[in-house]
N, CA and C atoms of all chains as a GROMACS GRO file, in nm:
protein
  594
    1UNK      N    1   0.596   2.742   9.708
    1UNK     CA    2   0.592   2.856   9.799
    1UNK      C    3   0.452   2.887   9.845
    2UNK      N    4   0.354   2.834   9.767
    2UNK     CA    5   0.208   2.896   9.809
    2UNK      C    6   0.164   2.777   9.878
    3UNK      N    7   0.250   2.660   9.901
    3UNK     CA    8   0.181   2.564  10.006
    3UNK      C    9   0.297   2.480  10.085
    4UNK      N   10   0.273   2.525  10.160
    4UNK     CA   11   0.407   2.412  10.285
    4UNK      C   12   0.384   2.235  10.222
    5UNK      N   13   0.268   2.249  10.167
    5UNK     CA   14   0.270   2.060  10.168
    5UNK      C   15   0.338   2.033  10.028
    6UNK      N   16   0.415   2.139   9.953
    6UNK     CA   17   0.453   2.083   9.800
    6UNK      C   18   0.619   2.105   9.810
    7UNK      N   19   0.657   2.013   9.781
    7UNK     CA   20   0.808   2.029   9.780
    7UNK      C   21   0.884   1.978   9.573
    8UNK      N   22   0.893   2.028   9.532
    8UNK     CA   23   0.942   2.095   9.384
    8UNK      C   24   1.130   2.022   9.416
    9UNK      N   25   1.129   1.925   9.296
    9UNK     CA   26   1.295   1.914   9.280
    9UNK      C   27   1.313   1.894   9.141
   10UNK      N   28   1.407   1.970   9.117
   10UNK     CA   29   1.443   1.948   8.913
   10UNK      C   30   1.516   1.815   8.956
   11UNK      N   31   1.579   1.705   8.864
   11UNK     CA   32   1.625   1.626   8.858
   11UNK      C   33   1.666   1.630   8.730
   12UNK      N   34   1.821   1.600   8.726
   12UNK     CA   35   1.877   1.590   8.562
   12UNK      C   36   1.891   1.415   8.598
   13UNK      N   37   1.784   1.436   8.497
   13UNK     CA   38   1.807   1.241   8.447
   13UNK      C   39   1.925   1.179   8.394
   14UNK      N   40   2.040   1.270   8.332
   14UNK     CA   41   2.152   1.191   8.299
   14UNK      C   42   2.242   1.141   8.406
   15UNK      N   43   2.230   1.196   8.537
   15UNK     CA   44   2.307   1.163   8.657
   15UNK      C   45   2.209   1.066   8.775
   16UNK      N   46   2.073   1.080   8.710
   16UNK     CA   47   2.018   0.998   8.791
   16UNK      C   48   1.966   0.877   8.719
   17UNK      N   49   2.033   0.845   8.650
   17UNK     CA   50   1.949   0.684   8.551
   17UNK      C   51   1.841   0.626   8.606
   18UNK      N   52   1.857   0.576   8.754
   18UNK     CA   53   1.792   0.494   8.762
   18UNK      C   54   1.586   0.549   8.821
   19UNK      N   55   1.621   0.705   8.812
   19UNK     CA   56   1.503   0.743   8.830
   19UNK      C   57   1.416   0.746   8.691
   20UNK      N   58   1.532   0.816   8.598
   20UNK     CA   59   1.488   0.799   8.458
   20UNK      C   60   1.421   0.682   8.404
   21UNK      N   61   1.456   0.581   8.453
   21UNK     CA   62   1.449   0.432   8.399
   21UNK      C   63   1.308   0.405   8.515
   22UNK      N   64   1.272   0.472   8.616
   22UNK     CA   65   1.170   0.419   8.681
   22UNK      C   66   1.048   0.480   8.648
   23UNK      N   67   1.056   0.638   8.580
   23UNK     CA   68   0.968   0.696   8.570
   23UNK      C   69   0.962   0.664   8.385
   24UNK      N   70   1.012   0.572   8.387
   24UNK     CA   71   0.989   0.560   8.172
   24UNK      C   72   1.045   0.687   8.108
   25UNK      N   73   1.153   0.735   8.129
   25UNK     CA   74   1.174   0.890   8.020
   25UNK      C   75   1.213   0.850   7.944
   26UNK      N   76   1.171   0.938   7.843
   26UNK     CA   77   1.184   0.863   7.739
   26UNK      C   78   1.215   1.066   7.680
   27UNK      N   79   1.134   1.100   7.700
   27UNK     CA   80   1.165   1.274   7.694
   27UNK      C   81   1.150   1.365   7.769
   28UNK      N   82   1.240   1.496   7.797
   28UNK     CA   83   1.225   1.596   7.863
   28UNK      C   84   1.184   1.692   7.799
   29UNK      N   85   1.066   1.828   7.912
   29UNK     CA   86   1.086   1.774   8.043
   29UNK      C   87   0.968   1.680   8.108
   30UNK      N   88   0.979   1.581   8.187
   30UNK     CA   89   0.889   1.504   8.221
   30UNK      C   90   0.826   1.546   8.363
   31UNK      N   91   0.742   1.599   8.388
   31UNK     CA   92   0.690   1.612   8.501
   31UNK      C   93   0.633   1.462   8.590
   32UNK      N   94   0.693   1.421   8.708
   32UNK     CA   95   0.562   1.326   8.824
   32UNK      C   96   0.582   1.455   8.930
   33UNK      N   97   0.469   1.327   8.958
   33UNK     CA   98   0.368   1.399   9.082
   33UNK      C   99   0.352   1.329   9.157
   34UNK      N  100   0.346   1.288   9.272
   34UNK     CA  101   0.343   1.215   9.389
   34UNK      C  102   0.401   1.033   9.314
   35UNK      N  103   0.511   1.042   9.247
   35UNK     CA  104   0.535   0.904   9.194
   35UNK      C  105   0.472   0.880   9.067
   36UNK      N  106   0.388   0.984   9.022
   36UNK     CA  107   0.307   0.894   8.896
   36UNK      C  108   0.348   1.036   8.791
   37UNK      N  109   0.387   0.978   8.665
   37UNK     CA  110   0.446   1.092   8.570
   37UNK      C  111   0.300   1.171   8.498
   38UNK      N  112   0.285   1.286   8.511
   38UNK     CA  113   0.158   1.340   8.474
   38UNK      C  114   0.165   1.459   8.356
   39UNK      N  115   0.288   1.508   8.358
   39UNK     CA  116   0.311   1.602   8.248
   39UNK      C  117   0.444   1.570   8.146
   40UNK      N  118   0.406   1.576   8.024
   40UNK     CA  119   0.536   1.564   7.925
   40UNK      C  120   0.552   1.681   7.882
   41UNK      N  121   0.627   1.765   7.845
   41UNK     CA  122   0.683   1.876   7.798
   41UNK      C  123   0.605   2.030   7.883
   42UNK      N  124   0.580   2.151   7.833
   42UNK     CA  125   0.547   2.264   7.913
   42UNK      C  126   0.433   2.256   7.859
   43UNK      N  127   0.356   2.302   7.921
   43UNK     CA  128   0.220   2.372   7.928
   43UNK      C  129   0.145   2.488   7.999
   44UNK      N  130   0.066   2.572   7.984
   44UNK     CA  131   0.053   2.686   8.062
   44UNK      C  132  -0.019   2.670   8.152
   45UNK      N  133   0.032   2.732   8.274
   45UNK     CA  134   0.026   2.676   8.394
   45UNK      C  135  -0.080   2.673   8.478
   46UNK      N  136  -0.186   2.678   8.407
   46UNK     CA  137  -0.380   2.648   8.425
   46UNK      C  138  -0.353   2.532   8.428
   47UNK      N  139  -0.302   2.462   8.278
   47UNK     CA  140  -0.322   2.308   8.277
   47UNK      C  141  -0.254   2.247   8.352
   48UNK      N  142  -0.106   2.250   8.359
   48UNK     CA  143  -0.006   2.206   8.488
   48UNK      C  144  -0.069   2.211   8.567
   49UNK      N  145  -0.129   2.301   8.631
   49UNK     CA  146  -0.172   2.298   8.786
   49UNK      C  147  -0.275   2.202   8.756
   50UNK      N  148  -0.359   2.218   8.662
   50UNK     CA  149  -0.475   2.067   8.693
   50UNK      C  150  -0.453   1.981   8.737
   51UNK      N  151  -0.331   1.907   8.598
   51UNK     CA  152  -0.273   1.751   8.581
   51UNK      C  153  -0.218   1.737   8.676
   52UNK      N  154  -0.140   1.815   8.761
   52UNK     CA  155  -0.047   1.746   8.859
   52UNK      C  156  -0.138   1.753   9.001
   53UNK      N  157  -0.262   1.840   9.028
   53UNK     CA  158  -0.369   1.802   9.129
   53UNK      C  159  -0.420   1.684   9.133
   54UNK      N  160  -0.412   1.628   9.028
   54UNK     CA  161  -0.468   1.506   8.983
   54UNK      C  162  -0.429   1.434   9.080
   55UNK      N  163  -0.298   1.431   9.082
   55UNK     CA  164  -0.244   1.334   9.182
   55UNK      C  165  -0.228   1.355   9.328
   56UNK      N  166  -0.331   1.446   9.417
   56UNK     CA  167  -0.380   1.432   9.513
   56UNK      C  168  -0.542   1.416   9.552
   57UNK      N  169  -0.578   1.391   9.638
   57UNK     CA  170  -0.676   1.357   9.639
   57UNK      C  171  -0.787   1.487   9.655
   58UNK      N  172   4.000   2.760   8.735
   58UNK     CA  173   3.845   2.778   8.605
   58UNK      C  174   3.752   2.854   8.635
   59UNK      N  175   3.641   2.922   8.657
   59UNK     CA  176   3.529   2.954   8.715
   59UNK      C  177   3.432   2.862   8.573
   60UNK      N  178   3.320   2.872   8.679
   60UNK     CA  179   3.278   2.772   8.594
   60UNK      C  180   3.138   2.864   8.508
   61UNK      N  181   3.125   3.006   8.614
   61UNK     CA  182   3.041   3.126   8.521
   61UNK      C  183   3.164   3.210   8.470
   62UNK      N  184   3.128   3.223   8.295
   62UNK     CA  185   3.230   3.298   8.258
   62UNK      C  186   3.196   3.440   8.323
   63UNK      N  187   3.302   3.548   8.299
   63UNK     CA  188   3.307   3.706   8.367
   63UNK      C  189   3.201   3.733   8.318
   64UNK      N  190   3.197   3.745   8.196
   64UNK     CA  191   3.062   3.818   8.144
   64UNK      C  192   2.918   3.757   8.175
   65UNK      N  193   2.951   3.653   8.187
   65UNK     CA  194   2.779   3.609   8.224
   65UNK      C  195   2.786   3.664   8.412
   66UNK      N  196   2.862   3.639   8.464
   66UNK     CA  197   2.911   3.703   8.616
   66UNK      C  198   2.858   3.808   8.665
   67UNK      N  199   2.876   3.908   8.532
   67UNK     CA  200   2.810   4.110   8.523
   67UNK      C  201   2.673   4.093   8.484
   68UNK      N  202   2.596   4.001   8.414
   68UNK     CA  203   2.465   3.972   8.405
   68UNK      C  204   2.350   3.915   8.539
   69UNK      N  205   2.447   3.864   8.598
   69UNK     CA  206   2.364   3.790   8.713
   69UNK      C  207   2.389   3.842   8.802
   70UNK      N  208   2.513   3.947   8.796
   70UNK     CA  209   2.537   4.062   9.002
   70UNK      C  210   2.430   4.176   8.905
   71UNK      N  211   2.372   4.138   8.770
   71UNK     CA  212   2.301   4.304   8.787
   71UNK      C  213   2.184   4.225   8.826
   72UNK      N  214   2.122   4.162   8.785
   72UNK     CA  215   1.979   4.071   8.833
   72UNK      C  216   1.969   4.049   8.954
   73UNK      N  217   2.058   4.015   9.028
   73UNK     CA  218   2.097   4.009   9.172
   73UNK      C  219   2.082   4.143   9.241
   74UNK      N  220   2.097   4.278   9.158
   74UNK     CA  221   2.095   4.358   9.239
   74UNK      C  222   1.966   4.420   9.318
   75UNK      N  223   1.846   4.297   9.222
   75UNK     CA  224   1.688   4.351   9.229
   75UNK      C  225   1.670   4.250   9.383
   76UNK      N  226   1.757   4.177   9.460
   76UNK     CA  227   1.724   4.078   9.520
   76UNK      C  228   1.660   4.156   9.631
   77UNK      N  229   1.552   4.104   9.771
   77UNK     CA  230   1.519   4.176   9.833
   77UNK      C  231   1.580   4.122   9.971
   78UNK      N  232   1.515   3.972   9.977
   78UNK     CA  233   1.551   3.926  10.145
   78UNK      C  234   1.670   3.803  10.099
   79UNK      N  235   1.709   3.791  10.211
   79UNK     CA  236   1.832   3.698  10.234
   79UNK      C  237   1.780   3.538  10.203
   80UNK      N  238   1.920   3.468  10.115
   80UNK     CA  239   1.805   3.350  10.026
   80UNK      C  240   1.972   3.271  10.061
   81UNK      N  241   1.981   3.126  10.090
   81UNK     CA  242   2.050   3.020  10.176
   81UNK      C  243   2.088   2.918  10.015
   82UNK      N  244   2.218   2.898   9.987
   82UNK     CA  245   2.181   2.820   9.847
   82UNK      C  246   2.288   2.682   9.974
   83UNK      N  247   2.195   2.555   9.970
   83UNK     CA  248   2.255   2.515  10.054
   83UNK      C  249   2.332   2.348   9.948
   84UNK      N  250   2.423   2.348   9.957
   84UNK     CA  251   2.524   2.229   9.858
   84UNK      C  252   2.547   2.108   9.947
   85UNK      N  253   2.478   1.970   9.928
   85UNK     CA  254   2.552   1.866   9.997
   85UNK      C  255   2.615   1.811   9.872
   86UNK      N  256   2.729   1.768   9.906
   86UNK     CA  257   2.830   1.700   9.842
   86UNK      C  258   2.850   1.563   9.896
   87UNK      N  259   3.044   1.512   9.913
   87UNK     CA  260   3.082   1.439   9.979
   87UNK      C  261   3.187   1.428   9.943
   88UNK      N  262   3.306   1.388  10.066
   88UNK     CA  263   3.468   1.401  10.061
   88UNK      C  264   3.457   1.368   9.918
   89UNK      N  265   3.432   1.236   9.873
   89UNK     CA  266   3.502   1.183   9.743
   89UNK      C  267   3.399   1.239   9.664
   90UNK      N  268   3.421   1.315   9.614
   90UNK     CA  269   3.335   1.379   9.539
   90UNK      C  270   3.215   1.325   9.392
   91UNK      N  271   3.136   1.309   9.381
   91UNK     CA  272   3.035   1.209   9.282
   91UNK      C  273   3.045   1.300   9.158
   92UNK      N  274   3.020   1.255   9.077
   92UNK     CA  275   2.978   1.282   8.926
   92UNK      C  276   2.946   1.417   8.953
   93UNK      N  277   2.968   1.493   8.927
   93UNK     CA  278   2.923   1.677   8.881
   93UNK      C  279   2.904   1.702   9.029
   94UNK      N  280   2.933   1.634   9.134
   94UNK     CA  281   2.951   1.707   9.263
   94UNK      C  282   3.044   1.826   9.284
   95UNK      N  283   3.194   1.796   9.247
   95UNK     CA  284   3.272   1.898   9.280
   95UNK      C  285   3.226   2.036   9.173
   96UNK      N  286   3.150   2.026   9.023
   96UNK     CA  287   3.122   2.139   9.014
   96UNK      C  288   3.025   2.224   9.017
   97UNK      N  289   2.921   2.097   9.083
   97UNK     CA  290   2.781   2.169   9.148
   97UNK      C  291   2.807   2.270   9.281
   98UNK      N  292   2.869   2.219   9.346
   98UNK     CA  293   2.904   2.260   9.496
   98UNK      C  294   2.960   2.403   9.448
   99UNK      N  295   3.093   2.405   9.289
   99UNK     CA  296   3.213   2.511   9.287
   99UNK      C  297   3.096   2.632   9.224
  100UNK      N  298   2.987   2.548   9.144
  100UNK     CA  299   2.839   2.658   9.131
  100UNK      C  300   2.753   2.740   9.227
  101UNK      N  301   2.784   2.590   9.305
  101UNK     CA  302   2.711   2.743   9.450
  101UNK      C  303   2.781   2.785   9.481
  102UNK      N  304   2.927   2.781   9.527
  102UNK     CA  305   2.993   2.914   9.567
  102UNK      C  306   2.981   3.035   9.467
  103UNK      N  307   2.990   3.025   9.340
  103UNK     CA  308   3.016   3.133   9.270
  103UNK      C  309   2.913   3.173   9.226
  104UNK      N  310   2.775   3.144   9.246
  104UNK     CA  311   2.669   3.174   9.216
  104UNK      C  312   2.662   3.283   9.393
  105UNK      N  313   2.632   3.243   9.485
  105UNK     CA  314   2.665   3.315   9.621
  105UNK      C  315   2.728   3.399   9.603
  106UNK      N  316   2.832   3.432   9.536
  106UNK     CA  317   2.973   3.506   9.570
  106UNK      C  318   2.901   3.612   9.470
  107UNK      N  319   2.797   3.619   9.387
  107UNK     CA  320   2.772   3.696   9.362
  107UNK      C  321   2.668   3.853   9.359
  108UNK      N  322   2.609   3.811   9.521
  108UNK     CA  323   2.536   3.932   9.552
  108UNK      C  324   2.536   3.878   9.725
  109UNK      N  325   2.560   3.965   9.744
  109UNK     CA  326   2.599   3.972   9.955
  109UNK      C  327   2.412   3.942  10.026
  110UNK      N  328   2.347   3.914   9.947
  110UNK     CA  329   2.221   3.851   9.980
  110UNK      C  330   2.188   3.723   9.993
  111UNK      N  331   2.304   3.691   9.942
  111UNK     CA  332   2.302   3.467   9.925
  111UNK      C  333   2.380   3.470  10.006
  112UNK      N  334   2.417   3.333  10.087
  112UNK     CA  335   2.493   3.258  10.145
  112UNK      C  336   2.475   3.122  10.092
  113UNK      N  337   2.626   3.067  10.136
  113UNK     CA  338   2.618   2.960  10.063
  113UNK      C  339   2.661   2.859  10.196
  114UNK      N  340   2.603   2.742  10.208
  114UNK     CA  341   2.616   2.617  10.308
  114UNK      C  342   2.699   2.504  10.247
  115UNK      N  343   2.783   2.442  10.254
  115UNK     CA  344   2.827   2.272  10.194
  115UNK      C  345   2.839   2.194  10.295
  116UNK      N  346   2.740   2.077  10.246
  116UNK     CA  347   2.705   2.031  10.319
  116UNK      C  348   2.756   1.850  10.283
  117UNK      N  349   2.817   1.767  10.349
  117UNK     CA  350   2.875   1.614  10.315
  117UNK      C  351   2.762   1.568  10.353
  118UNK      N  352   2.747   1.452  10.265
  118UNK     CA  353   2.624   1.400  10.236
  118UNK      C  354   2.640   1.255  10.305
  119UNK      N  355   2.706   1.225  10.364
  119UNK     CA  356   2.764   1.084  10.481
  119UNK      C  357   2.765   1.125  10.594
  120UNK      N  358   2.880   1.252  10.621
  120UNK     CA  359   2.846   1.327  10.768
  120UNK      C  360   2.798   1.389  10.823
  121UNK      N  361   2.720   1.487  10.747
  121UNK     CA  362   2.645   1.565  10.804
  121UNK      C  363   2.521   1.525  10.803
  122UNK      N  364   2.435   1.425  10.865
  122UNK     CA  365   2.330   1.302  10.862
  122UNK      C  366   2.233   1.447  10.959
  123UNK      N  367   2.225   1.487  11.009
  123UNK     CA  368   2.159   1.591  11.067
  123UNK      C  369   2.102   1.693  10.957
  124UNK      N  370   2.183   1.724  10.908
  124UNK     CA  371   2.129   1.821  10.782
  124UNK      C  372   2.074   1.794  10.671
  125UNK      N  373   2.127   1.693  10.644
  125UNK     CA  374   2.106   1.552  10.535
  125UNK      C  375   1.908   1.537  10.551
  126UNK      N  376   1.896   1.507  10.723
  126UNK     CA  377   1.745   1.499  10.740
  126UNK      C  378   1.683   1.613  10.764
  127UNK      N  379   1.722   1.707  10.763
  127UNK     CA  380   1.657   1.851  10.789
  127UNK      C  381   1.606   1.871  10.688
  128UNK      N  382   1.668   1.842  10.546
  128UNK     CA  383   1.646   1.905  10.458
  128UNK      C  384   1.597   1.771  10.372
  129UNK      N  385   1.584   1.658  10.406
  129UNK     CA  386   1.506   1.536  10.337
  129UNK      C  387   1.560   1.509  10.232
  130UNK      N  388   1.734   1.522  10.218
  130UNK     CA  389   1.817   1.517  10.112
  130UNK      C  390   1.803   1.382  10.034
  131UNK      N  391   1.800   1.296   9.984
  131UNK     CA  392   1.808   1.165   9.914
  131UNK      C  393   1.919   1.098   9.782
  132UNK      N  394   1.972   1.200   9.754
  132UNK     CA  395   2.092   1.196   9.664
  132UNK      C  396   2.130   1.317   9.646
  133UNK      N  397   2.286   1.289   9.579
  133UNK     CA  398   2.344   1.419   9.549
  133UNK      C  399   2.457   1.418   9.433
  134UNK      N  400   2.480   1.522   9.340
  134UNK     CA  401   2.472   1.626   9.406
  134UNK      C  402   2.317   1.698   9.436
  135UNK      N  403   2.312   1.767   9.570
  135UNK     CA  404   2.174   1.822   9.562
  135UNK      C  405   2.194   1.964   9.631
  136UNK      N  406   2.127   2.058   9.585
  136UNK     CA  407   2.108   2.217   9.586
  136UNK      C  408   1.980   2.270   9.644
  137UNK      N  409   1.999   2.324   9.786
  137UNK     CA  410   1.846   2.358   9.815
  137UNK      C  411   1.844   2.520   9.786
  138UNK      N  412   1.764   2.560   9.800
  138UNK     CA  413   1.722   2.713   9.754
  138UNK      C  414   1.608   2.771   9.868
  139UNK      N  415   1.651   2.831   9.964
  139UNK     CA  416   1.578   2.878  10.119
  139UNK      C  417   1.608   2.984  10.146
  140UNK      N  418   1.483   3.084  10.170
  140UNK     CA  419   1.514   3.189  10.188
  140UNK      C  420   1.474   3.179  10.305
  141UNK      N  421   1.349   3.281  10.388
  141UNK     CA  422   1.326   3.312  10.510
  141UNK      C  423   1.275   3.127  10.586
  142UNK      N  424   1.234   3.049  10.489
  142UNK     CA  425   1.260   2.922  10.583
  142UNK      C  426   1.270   2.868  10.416
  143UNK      N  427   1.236   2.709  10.446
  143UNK     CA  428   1.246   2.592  10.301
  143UNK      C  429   1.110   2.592  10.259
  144UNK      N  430   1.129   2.620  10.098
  144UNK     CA  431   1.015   2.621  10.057
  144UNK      C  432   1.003   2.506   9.984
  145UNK      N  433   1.072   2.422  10.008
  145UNK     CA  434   1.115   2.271   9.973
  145UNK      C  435   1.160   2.257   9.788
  146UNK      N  436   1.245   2.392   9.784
  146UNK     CA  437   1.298   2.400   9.643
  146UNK      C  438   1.463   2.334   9.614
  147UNK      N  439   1.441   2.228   9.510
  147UNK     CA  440   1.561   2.150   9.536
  147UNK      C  441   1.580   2.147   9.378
  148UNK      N  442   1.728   2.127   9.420
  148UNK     CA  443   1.833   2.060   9.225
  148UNK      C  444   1.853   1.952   9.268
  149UNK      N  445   1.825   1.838   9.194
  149UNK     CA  446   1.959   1.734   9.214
  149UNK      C  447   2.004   1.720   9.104
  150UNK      N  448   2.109   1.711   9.072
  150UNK     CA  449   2.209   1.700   8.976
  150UNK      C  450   2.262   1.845   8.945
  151UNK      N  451   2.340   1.863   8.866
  151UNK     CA  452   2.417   1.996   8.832
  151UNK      C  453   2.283   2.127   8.709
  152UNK      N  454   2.260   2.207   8.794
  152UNK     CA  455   2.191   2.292   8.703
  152UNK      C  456   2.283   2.392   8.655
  153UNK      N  457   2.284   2.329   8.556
  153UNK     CA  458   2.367   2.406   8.418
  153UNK      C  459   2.287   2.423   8.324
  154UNK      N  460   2.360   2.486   8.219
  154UNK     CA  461   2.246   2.473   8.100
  154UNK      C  462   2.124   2.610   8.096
  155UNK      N  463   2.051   2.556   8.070
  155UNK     CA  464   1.891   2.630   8.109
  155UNK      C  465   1.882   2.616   8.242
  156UNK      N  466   1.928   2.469   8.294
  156UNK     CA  467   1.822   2.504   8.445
  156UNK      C  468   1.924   2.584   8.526
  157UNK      N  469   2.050   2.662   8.486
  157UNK     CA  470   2.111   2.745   8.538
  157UNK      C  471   2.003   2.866   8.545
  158UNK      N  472   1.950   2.898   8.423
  158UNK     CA  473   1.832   2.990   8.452
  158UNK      C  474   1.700   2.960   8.567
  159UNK      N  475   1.695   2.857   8.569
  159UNK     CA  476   1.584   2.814   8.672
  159UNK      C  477   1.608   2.833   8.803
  160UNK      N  478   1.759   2.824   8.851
  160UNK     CA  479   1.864   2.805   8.976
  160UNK      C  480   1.832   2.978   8.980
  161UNK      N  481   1.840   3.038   8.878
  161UNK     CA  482   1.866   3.190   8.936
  161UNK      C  483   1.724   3.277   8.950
  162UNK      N  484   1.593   3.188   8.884
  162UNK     CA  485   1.485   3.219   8.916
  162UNK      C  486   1.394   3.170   9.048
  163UNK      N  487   1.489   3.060   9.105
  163UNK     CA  488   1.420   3.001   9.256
  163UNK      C  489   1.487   3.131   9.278
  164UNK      N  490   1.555   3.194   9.321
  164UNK     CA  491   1.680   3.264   9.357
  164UNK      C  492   1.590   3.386   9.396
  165UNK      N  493   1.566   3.451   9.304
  165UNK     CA  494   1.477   3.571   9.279
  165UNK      C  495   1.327   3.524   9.360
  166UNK      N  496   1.289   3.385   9.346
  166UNK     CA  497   1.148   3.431   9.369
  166UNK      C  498   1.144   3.381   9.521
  167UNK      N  499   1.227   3.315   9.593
  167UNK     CA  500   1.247   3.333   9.726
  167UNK      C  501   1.287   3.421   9.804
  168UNK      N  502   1.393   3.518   9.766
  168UNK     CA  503   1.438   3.633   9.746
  168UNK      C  504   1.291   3.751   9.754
  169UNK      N  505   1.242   3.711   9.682
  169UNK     CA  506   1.079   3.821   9.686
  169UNK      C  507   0.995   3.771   9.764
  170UNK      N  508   0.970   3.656   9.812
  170UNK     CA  509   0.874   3.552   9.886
  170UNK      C  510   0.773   3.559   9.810
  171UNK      N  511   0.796   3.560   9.634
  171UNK     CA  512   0.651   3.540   9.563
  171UNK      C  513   0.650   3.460   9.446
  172UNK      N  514   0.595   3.378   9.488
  172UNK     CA  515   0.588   3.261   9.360
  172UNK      C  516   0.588   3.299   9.207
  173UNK      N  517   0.495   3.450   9.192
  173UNK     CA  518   0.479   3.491   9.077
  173UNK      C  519   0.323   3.399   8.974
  174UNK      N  520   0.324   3.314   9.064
  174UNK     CA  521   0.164   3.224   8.981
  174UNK      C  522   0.078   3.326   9.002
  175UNK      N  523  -0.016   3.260   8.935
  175UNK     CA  524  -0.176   3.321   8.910
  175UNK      C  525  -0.234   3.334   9.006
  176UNK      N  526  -0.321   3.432   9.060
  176UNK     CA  527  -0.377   3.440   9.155
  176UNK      C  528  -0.488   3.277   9.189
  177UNK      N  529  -0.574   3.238   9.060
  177UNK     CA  530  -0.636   3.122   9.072
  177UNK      C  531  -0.545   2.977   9.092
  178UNK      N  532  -0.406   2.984   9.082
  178UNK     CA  533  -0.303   2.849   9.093
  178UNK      C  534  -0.325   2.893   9.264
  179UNK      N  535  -0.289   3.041   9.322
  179UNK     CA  536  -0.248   3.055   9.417
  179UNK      C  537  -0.364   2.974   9.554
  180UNK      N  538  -0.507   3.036   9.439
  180UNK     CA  539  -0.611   2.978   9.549
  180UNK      C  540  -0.617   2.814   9.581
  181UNK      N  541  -0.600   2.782   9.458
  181UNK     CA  542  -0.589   2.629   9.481
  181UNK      C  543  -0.482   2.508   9.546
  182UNK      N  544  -0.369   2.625   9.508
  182UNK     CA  545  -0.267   2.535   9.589
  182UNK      C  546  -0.305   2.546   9.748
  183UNK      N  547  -0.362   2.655   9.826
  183UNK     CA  548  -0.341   2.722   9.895
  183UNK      C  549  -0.483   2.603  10.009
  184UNK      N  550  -0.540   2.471   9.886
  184UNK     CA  551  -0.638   2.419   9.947
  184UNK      C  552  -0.603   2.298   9.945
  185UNK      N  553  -0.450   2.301   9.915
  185UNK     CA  554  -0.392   2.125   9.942
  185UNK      C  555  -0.382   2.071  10.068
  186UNK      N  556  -0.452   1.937  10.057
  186UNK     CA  557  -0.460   1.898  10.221
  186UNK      C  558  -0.363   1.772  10.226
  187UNK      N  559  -0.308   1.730  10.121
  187UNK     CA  560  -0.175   1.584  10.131
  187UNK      C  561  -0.092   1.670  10.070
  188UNK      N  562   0.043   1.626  10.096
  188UNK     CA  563   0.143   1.636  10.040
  188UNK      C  564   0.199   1.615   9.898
  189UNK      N  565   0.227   1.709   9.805
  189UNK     CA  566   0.228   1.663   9.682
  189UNK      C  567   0.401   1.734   9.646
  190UNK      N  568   0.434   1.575   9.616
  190UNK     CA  569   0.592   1.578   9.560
  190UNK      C  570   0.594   1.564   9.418
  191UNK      N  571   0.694   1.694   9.385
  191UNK     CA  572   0.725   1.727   9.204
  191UNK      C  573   0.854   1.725   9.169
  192UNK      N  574   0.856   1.678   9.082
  192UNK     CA  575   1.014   1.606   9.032
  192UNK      C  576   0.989   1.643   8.873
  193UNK      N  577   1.043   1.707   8.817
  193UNK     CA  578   1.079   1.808   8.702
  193UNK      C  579   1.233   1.733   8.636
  194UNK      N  580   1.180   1.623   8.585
  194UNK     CA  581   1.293   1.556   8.444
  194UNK      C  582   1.405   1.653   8.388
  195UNK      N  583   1.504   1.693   8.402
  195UNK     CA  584   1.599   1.798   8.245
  195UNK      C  585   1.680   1.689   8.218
  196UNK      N  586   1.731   1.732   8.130
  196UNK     CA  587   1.901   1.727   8.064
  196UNK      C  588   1.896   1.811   7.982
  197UNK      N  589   2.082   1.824   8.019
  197UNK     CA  590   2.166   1.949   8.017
  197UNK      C  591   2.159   1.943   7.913
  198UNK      N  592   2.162   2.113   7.900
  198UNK     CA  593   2.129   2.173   7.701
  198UNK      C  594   2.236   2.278   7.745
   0.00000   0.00000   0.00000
């Protein structure tokens, strides 16, 4: 909501296998970010917001 | 069946009653219905049906190829969450579980037009210059 360029989708990996199987899950919840998996489980959302900047330039 | 029992029903029209602006829960499906399609879709109706501030859209995910790209759908079942426009908040697969709680917190915070982050997340998102796509792993608990 605070940026038109970010678009946010939950995905339940049991109906989507083959995303599960592309992004390596192995556990939830798994955060990617532009294709590349950057967060495993929750964290407070200072650090989230870092790790997943990461993956823009 | 309903698939929210009554009592959880009187919990979410009272939470609902804090809603402010008009919020779009939009459902593509398809005739033959996929894996947890028919009760993702029977979720947004009855999730809608419960405060005159939602509307609910269903949308076939073969024919309706117009809406399908409006909304940059890619599988389904999939659930968008739009209030005064798309804030590009999506389910795919059935949010049940916990992320039934998550479904009713896009809900609320589009509904308010406020993210609720930190003022310092707010500054920084607010300096993204590419596009950054987030995809949030569950299974149902």
């Amino acid at each position: 909501m605070e940026s038109d360029l970010v678009t946010a989708d939950m995905v339940e990996a049991t109906e989507f296998p083959q995303l599960a199987t592309r992004y390596d899950l192995r556990g939830v919840p798994r955060t990617v970010a532009n294709d590349r998996p950057v967060v495993d489980g929750a964290m407070p959302e200072q650090y989230f917001l870092e790790e997943i900047l990461k993956s823009v330039g | 069946m309903p698939i929210i029992q009554e009592r959880d029903q009187e919990k979410v029209r009272g939470r609902f009653a804090s809603l402010l602006k008009p919020v779009t829960v939009v459902n593509f499906t398809q005739k033959f219905e996929c894996d947890f399609c028919r009760e993702t879709r029977q979720l947004a109706e009855e999730v809608s049906a419960l405060s005159d501030k939602i509307a609910v859209e269903v949308y076939d995910f073969t024919d309706d190829r117009d809406m399908v790209e409006k909304y940059k759908i890619d599988k389904i079942p999939a659930t968008v969450v739009a209030g005064e426009k798309d804030y590009g908040i999506r389910f795919y697969g059935i949010p049940s579980g916990y992320e039934f709680v998550s479904l009713l917190e896009a809900i609320e915070m589009v509904s308010r037009g406020d993210s609720g982050l930190h003022q310092e997340s707010r500054d920084l998102l607010a300096q993204l210059k590419e596009p950054l796509h987030l995809q949030v792993f569950v299974t149902p608990t």
